[in-house]
C-alpha positions in Angstrom: 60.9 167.3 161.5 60.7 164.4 163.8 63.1 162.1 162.6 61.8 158.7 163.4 62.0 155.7 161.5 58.3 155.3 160.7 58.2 159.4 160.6 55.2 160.9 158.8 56.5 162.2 155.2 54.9 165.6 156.0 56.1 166.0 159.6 58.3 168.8 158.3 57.3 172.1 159.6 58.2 175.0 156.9 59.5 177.8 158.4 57.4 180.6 156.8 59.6 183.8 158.1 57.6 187.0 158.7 57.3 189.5 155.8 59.7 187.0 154.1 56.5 184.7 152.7 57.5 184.7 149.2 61.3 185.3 149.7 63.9 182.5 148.3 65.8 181.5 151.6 68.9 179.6 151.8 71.7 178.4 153.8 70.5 177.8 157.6 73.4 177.7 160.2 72.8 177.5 163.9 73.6 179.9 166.5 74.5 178.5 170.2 71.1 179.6 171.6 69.4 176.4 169.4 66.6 179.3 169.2 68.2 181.5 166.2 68.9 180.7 162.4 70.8 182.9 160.0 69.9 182.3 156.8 70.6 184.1 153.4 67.7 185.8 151.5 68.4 185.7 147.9 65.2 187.0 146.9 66.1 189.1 143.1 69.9 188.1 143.6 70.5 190.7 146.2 71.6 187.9 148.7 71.1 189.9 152.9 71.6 187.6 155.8 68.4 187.4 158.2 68.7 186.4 162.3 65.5 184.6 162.2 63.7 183.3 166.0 62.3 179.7 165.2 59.3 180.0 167.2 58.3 183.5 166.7 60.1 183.4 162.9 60.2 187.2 163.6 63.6 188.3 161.8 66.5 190.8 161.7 68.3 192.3 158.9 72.3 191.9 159.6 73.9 192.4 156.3 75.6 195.7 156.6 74.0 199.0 154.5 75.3 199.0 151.1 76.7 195.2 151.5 75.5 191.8 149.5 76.0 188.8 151.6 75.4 185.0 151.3 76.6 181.5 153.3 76.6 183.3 156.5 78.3 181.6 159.9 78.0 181.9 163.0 81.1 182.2 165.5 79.6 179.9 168.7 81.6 181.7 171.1 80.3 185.0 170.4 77.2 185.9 168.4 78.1 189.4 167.3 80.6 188.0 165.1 79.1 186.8 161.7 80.8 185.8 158.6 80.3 185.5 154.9 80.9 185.8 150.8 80.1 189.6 150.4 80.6 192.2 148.5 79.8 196.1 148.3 76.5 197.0 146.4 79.0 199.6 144.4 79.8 196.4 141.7 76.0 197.0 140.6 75.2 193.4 140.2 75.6 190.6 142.2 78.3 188.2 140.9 79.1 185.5 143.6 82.8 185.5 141.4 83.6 188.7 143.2 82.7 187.6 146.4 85.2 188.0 149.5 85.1 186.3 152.9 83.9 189.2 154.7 83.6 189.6 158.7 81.1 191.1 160.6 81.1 192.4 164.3 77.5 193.7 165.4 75.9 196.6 163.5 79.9 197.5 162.5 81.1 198.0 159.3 82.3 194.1 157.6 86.0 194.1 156.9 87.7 191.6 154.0 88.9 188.9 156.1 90.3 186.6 153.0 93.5 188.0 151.2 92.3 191.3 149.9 94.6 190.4 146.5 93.7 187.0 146.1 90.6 185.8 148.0 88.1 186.1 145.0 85.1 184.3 145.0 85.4 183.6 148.8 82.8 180.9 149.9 81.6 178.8 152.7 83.2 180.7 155.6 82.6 178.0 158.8 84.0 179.3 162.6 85.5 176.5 164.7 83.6 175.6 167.4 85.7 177.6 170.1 85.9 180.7 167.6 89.6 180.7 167.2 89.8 179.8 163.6 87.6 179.7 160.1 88.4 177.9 157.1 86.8 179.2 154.1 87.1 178.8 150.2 88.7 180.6 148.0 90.7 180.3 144.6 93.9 178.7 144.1 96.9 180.0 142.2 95.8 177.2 140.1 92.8 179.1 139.4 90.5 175.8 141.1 88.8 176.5 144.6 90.6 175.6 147.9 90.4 175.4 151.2 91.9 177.7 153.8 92.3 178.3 157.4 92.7 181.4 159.4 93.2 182.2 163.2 90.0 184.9 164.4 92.1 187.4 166.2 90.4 190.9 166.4 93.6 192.7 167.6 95.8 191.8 164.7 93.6 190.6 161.2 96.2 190.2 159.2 97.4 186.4 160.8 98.9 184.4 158.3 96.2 182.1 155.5 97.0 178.9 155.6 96.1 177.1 152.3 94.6 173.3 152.9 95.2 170.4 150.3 96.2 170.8 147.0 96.1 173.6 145.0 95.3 171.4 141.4 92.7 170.0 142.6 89.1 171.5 143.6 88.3 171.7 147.0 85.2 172.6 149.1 82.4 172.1 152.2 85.1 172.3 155.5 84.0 171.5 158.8 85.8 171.3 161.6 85.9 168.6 164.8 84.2 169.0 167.6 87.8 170.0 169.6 89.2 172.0 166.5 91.9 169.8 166.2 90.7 168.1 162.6 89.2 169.3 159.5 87.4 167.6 157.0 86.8 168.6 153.2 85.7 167.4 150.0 88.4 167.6 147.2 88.5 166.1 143.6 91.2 163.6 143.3 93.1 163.4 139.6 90.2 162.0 137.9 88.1 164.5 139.3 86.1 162.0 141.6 85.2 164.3 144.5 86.9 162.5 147.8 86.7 163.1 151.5 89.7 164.6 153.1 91.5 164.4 156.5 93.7 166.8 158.0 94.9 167.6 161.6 95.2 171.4 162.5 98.2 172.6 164.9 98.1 175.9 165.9 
């Protein structure tokens, strides 16, 4: 879409992904390239994560055999390293309420990378621009989603989740600073007007 200010209404171009015509498609997120998309195919609830080329639209299958997967990211430092809310096939239907953040290296088996106890209905995983750290959502003990934060370190994944914000309150959407040192989030406030939020990350 050429975003001008006396753009044509219909300079959008649909992105019609090969063998994927009729397909319900969701949740677009760069990779570094500018060339590659991975978006979620929901098509009969059975959400996979295609890596789709925007100028050949040819695509890739990444969700793992015997996985359902949905709001997938994309760590900007390195590309084999995916993220998102997944679960195993074995539940028999999908039920984004069991969802965990689940983490992905290359054709390798995902492992949980929210609390394996409490990290139900994990959601909107988002890397930090230099890969060190995702914040994702997941439930409070107050039973309302929140925001957390967790360091990506391969050699030891079980670093410390940091909850973000208040637990009473619902809280969703993070997205880091350019540098990593901020994150922003929307959160209801006590009369459950949903509010931007603010927070400075030292780590």
């Amino acid at each position: 879409m050429l975003l001008t200010e006396n753009g044509a209404d219909n300079s959008a171009q649909q992105l019609t992904v090969s063998g994927y015509e009729n397909a319900e498609l969701a949740y677009p997120t760069w990779y570094a390239n500018g060339l590659t998309l991975l978006v979620t195919n929901y098509t009969n609830n059975q959400p996979k994560l295609l890596k789709v080329n925007i100028n050949s639209l040819q695509s890739q299958e990444l969700t793992y055999q015997g996985y359902w997967s949905g709001m997938g990211t994309v760590n900007l430092v390195n590309d084999e390293i995916i993220a998102y809310g997944g679960q195993s096939e074995s539940s028999g239907i999908y039920n984004q309420n069991n969802n965990k953040i689940c983490m992905q290296i290359g054709d390798n088996t995902p492992f949980v990378f929210s609390d394996l106890a409490e990290g139900a209905i994990g959601r909107a995983p988002w890397f930090c621009n230099d890969g060190q750290l995702m914040a994702f959502e997941a439930m409070s003990g107050q039973g309302k989603l929140q925001i957390f934060i967790k360091s990506v370190d391969l050699s030891n994944r079980n670093t410390p989740i940091i909850p973000v914000g208040n637990g009473n309150f619902a809280a969703q959407h993070a997205k880091f600073s350019p540098d990593g040192s901020q994150l922003v989030w929307v959160q209801n406030d006590n009369q459950g007007r949903s509010r931007i939020y603010l927070g400075t990350i030292d780590y």
